[in-house]
VEXTOR-914835 format. One record per residue (C-alpha): residue in three letters; x, y, z. Coordinates in steps of 0.1 Angstrom, whole numbers, padded with zeros to 4 digits, always signed. Example, Ala and Ser with C-alpha at 12.3 -4.5 7.8 and 13.67 -1.06 7.14 Angstrom:
! residues 2
ala+0123-0045+0078;ser+0137-0011+0071;
END
This chain:
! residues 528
unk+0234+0120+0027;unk+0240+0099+0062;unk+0226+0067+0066;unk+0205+0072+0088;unk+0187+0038+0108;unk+0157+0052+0125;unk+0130+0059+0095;unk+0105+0086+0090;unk+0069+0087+0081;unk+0052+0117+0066;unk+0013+0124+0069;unk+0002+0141+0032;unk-0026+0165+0034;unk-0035+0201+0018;unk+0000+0217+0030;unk+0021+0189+0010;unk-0003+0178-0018;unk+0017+0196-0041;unk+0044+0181-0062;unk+0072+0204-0055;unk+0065+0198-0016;unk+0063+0161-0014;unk+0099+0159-0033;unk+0113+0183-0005;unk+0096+0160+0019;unk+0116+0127-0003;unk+0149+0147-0006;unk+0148+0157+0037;unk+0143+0120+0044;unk+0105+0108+0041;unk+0106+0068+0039;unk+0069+0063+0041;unk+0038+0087+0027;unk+0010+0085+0049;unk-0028+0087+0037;unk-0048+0092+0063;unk-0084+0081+0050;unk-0102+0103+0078;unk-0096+0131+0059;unk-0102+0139+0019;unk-0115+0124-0012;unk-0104+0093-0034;unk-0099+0116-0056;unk-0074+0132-0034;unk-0058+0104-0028;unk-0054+0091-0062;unk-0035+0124-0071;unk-0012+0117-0044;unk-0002+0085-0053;unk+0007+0096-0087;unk+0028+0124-0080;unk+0047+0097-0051;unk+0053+0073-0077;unk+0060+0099-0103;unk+0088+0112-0079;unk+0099+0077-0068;unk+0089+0040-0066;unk+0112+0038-0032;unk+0086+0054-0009;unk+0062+0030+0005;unk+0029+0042+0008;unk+0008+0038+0037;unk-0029+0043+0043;unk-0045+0049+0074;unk-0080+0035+0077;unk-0106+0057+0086;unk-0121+0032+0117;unk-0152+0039+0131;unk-0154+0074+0147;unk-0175+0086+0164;unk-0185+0123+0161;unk-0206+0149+0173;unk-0231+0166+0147;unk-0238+0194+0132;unk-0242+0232+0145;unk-0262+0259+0136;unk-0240+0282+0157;unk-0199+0283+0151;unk-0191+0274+0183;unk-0211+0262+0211;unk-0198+0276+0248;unk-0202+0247+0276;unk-0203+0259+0312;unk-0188+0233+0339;unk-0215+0219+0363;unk-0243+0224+0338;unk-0264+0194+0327;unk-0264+0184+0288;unk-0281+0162+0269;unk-0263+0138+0243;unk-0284+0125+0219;unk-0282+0103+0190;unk-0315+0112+0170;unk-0309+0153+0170;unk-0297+0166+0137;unk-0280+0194+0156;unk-0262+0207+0187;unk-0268+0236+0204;unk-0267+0246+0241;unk-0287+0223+0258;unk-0281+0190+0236;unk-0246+0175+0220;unk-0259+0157+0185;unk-0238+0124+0183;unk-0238+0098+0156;unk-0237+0065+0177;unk-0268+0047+0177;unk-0259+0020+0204;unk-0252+0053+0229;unk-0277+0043+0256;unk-0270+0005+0248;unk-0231+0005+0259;unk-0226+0034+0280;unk-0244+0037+0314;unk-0243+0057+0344;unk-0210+0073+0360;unk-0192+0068+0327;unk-0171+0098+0316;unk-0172+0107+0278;unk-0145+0136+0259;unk-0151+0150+0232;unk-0125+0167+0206;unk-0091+0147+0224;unk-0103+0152+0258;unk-0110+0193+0258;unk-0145+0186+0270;unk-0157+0158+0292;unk-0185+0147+0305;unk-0203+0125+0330;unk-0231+0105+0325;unk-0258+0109+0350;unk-0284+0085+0335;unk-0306+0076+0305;unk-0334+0100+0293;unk-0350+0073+0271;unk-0340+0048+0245;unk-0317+0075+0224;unk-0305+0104+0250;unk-0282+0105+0281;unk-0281+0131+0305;unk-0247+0143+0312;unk-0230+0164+0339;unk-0202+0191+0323;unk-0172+0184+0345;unk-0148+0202+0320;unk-0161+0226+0302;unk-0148+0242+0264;unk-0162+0254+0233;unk-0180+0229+0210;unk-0170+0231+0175;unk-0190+0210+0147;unk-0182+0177+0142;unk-0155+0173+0167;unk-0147+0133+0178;unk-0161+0115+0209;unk-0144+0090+0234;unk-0160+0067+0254;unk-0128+0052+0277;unk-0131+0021+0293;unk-0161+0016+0276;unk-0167-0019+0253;unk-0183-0002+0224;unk-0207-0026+0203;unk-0194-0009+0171;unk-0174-0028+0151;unk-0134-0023+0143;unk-0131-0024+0106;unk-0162-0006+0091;unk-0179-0004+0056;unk-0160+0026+0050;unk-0126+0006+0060;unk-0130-0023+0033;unk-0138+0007+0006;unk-0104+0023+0016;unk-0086-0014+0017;unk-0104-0021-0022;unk-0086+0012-0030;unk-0055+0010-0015;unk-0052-0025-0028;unk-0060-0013-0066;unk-0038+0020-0064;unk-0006-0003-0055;unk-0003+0007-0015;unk+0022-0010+0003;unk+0007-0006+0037;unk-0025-0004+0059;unk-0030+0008+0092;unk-0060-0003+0111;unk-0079+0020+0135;unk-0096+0012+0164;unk-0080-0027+0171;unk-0088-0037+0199;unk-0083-0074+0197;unk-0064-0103+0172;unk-0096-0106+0153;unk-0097-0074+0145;unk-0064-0076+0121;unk-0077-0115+0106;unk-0104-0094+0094;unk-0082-0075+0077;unk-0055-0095+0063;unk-0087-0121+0051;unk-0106-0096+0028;unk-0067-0085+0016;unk-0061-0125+0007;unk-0094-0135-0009;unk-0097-0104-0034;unk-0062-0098-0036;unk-0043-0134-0030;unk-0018-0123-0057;unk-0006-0089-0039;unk+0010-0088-0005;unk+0007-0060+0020;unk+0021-0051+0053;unk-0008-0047+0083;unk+0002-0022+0111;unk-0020-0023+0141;unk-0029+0011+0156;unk-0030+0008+0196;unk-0050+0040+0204;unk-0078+0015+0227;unk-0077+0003+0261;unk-0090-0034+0248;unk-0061-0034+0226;unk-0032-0025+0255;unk-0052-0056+0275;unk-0047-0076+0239;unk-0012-0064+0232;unk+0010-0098+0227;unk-0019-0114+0204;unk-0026-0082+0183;unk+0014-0079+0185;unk+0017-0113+0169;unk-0002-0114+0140;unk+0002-0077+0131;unk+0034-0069+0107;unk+0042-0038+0123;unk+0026-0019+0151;unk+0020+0017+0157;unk+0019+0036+0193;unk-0009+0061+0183;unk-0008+0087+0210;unk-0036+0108+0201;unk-0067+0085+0215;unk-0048+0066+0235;unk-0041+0095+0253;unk-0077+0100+0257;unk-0088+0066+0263;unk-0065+0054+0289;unk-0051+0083+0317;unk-0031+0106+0302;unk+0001+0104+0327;unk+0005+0067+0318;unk+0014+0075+0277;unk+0047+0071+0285;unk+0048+0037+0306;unk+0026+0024+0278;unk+0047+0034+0250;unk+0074+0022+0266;unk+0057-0012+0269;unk+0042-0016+0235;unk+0076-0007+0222;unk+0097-0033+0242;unk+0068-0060+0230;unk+0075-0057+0191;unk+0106-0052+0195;unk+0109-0088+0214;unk+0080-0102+0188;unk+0104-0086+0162;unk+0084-0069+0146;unk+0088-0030+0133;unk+0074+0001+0154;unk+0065+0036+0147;unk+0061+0062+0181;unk+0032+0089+0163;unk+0014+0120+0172;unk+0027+0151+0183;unk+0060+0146+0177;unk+0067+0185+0164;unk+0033+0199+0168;unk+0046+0234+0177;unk+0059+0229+0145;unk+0023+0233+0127;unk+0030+0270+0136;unk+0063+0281+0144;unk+0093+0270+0130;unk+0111+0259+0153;unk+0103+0222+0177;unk+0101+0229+0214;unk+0127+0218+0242;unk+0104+0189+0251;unk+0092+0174+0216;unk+0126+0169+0204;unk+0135+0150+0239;unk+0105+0130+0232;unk+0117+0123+0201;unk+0151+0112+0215;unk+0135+0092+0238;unk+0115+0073+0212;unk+0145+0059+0196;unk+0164+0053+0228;unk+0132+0031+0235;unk+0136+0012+0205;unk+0111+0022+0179;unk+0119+0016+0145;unk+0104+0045+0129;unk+0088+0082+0136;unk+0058+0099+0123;unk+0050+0131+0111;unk+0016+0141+0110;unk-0003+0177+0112;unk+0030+0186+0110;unk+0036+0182+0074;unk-0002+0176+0063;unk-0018+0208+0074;unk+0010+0228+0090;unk+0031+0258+0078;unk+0064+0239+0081;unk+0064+0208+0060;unk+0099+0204+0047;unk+0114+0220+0077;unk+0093+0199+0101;unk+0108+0171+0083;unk+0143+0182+0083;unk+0140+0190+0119;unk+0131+0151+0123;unk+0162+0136+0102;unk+0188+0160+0123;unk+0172+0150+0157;unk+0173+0113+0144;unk+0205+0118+0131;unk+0219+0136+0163;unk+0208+0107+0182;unk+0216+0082+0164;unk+0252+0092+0163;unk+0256+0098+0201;unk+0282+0074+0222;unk+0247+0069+0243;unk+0228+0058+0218;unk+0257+0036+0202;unk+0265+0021+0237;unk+0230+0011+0237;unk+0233-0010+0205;unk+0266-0024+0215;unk+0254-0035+0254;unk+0258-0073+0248;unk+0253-0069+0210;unk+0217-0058+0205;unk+0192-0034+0222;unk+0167-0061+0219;unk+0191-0077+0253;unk+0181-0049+0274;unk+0148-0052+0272;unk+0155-0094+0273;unk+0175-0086+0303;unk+0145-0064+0321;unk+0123-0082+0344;unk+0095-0097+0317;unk+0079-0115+0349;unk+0071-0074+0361;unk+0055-0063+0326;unk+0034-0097+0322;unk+0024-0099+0357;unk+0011-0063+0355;unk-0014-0073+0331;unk-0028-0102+0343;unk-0053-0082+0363;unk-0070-0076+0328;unk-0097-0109+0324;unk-0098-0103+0286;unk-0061-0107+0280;unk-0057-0128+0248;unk-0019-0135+0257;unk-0008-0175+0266;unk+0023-0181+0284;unk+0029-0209+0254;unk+0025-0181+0230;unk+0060-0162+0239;unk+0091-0174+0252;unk+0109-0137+0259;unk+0144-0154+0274;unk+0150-0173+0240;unk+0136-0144+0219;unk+0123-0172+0198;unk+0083-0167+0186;unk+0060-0189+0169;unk+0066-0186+0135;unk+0102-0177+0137;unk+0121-0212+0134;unk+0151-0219+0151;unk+0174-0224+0124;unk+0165-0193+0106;unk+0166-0173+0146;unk+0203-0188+0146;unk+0214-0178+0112;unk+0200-0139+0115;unk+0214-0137+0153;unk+0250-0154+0144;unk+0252-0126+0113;unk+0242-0097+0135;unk+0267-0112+0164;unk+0296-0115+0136;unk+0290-0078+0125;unk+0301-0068+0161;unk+0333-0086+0161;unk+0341-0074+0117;unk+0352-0040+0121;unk+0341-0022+0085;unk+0312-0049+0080;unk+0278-0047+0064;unk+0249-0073+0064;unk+0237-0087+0029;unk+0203-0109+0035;unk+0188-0124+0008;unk+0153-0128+0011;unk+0129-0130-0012;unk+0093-0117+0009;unk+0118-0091+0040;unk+0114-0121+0064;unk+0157-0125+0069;unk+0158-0086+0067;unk+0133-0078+0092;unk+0143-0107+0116;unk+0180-0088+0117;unk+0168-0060+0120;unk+0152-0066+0151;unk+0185-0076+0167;unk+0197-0037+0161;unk+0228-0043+0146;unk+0253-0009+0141;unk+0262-0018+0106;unk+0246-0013+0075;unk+0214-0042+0067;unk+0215-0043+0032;unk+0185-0062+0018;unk+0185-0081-0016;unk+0150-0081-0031;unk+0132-0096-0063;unk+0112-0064-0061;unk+0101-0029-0055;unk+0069-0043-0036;unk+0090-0060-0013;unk+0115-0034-0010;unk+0090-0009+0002;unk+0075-0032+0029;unk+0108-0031+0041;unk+0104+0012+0043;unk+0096+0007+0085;unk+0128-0016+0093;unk+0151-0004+0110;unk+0184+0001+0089;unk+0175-0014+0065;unk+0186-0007+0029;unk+0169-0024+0001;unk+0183-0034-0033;unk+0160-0048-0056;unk+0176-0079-0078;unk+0154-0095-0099;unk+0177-0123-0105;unk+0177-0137-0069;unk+0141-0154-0081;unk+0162-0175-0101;unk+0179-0209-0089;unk+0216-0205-0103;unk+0223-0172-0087;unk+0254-0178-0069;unk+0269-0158-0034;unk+0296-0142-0063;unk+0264-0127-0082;unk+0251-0110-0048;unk+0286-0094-0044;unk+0290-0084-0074;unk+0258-0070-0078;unk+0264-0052-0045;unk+0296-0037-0058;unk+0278-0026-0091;unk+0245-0012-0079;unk+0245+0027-0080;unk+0218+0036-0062;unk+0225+0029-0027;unk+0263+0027-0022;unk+0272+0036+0014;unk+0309+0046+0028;unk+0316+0042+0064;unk+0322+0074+0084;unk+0338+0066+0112;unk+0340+0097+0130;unk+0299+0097+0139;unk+0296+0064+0139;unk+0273+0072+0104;unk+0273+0060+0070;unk+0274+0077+0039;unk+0262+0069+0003;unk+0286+0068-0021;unk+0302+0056-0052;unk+0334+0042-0034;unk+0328+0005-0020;unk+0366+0002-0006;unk+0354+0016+0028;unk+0343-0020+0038;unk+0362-0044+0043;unk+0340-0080+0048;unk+0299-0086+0036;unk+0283-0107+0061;unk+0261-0130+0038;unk+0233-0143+0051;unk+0202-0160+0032;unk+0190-0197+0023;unk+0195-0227-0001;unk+0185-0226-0030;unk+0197-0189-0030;unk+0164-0165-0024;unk+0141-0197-0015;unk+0112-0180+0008;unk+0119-0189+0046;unk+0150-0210+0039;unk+0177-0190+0056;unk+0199-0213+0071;unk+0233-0205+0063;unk+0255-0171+0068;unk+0292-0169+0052;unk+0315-0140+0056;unk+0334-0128+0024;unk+0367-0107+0026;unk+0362-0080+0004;unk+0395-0073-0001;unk+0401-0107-0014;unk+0374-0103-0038;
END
């Protein structure tokens, strides 16, 4: 198996609940089960947790919140038929739809939207525009697109400043869960601001201040493109959710934005995943079309860290071959001279996007009143963030840097909560990131970074572990050995460690103390 940098993130629903098909999913590459909490039961969900761990306590498991959708209600009939040009009432106090009203269960609808603004329902097949308020609880609307209304189908209101609330009743009930069942990862709907993930990561630490958990903001709103450095900042990881964002913001500009998003974690460092219709053919047929698997390519040439997966192995016909299809794109990719050229252009990818004109990007969105961003916040020329220090910046970048000029290298950080590990591997370095962990929760919030291999040590908690210990542990460990291939440009597992010839060590004093790396020494294997 190939080491392969780019990770991949699998959606579990009713096509892949079943033991047998989530190992298929492990064994073709899955580094990350997603829950998505829209869909199914606890009960569901409990199951699936089980079997993952059951199969292996690698996989990080991630859960989707639910957020607060917004639907459309209940029909007597199948399927409603909308003709364009006709009027049509939306209303919030009907149980039901049916040809002349659209049920919807939004009770500040005649509160937050007014007249003129456009509303699509089920991703944007229908849309309407609002001609004016009925009363207190109804809208009339104008059919400007017309389609077939299916029960309970979700509702967009773009550009729209909704008075609903981010994280919901229903989202702290999936957080207490996630939290008790030993998730690794959340992913919040619906952010559209900063706030929105402090809400979050607060109810996390005062029920939970023992456990630590990664926080992944989904940007899918408008508010949240206007907010993007500050919801960037304080998120662990961010996520390029294509599916409403496609609906909320014009639909030709998807990829410009993810373009964007992805340049701004990668310069706030921190890990990406490009989702939604990634193999959607795939749902169906069994093999990707010309254009997803370029979008794909494209995704990883922009810089995201990982991919996602998701009707495509929860609901459709394909699961393990959807996922397989995914590694050998990835792996294609990854072992292209373009892609390696990329890396190698002055010694990260992180450069180019340094190198682009930042004045352009922020400039662009300073037309947008509510942008939370301060120039104080970001200094993009130094890559260097608040909360990053200097010394541990230095140590990370001059170990990545040295790893260019050591031909058969790898990178050993030591770090004790994936702070070293996900700092290097934001600078994109070719070789091998090997991180040294105290333990399996840390090693699977590591599951997004790109690269990264995680090796769980119990002993680096301790304060007489010594830099021999770490290589020698390296050496000894079975479960991850790698070879270099140089022919692709790819590594390989394996039991044979002679392939390398130097460890690029790289951690803090006391060995393992949390944010103390400040020191990087390069051992000669061959002498040792």
């Amino acid at each position: 198996m190939y080491f392969r940098k780019t990770k991949i993130v699998c959606t579990l629903g009713p096509a892949s609940s079943d033991k047998k098909v989530i190992k298929s999913l492990i064994e073709s590459g899955m580094n990350v089960a997603r829950l998505n909490f829209s869909h199914g039961d606890e009960d569901t969900f409990e199951s699936l947790i089980l079997t993952i761990r059951e199969l292996s306590n690698d996989i990080a498991i991630l859960i989707d919140l639910p957020g607060p959708k917004i639907r459309t209600g209940k029909q007597l009939q199948k399927e409603i038929v909308l003709k364009k040009n006709s009027d049509i009432i939306l209303s919030n106090i009907k149980e039901f739809s049916d040809e002349k009203n659209i049920a919807i269960d939004y009770k500040y609808l005649t509160k937050d939207v007014e007249r003129n603004n456009l509303i699509f329902i089920d991703d944007g097949k229908i849309k309407l525009k609002v001609l004016y308020a009925l009363n207190q609880n109804e809208l009339l609307c104008k059919i400007i697109k017309e389609g077939i209304l299916k029960t309970e189908k979700g509702v967009n209101f773009p550009n729209v400043s909704l008075s609903v609330p981010s994280v919901t009743d229903n989202d702290f009930k999936a957080l207490k869960f996630g939290a008790e069942h030993n998730a690794d990862m959340f992913a919040v709907s619906f952010v559209r601001k900063s706030d929105d993930i402090e809400t979050v990561k607060n109810f996390l630490e005062i029920n939970y201040p023992s456990k630590k958990f990664f926080i992944i903001s989904k940007i899918e709103k408008s508010e949240a493109i206007e907010n993007i450095y500050k919801i960037t900042e304080i998120s662990d990881g961010i996520m390029v959710a294509r599916g409403d964002l496609g609906v909320e913001t014009p639909i030709e500009t998807i990829a410009l934005k993810q373009k964007m998003i992805i340049s701004v974690a990668n310069s706030l460092n921190k890990p990406v995943i490009t989702a939604t219709q990634m193999l959607e053919s795939m749902v169906s047929n069994e093999s990707p079309t010309r254009a997803e698997v370029t979008d794909i390519t494209n995704a990883l040439l922009d810089g995201t860290d990982a991919v996602m997966l998701s009707e495509e192995t929860a609901v459709g016909l394909y699961s393990q071959l959807s996922a397989e299809c995914m590694e050998k794109i990835i792996a294609t990719t990854e072992g292209s001279s373009f892609f390696m050229n990329l890396l190698l252009s002055k010694g990260e990818v992180n450069n180019i996007i340094s190198n682009f004109n930042v004045n352009k990007l922020e400039n662009s969105y300073k037309k947008y009143e509510n942008n939370e961003k301060k120039e104080s916040d970001i200094v993009f020329n130094r890559k260097v963030r608040q909360g990053i220090d200097n010394i541990s910046y230095a140590a990370a970048k001059m170990a990545v840097l040295s790893s260019f000029t050591l031909e058969d290298s790898f990178i050993a950080a030591i770090t004790r909560t994936g702070y070293t590990a996900n700092l290097i591997s934001s600078f994109r370095p070719i070789v091998p990131i090997i991180a040294i962990v105290p333990d399996l929760s840390v090693k699977r919030r590591l599951a997004l970074n790109f690269g990264v291999i995680s090796l769980v040590m119990e002993k680096i908690a301790e304060k007489n572990v010594q830099i021999e210990d770490i290589v020698k542990f390296i050496k000894d460990d079975n479960s991850y050995k790698i070879k270099n291939n140089k022919k692709n440009n790819q590594f390989r597992f394996t039991s044979n460690f002679s392939e390398f010839k130097y460890a690029i060590i790289t951690g803090g004093l006391p060995i393992g103390e949390p944010g103390s790396t400040d020191f990087v020494r390069i051992i000669d294997l061959r002498k040792n």
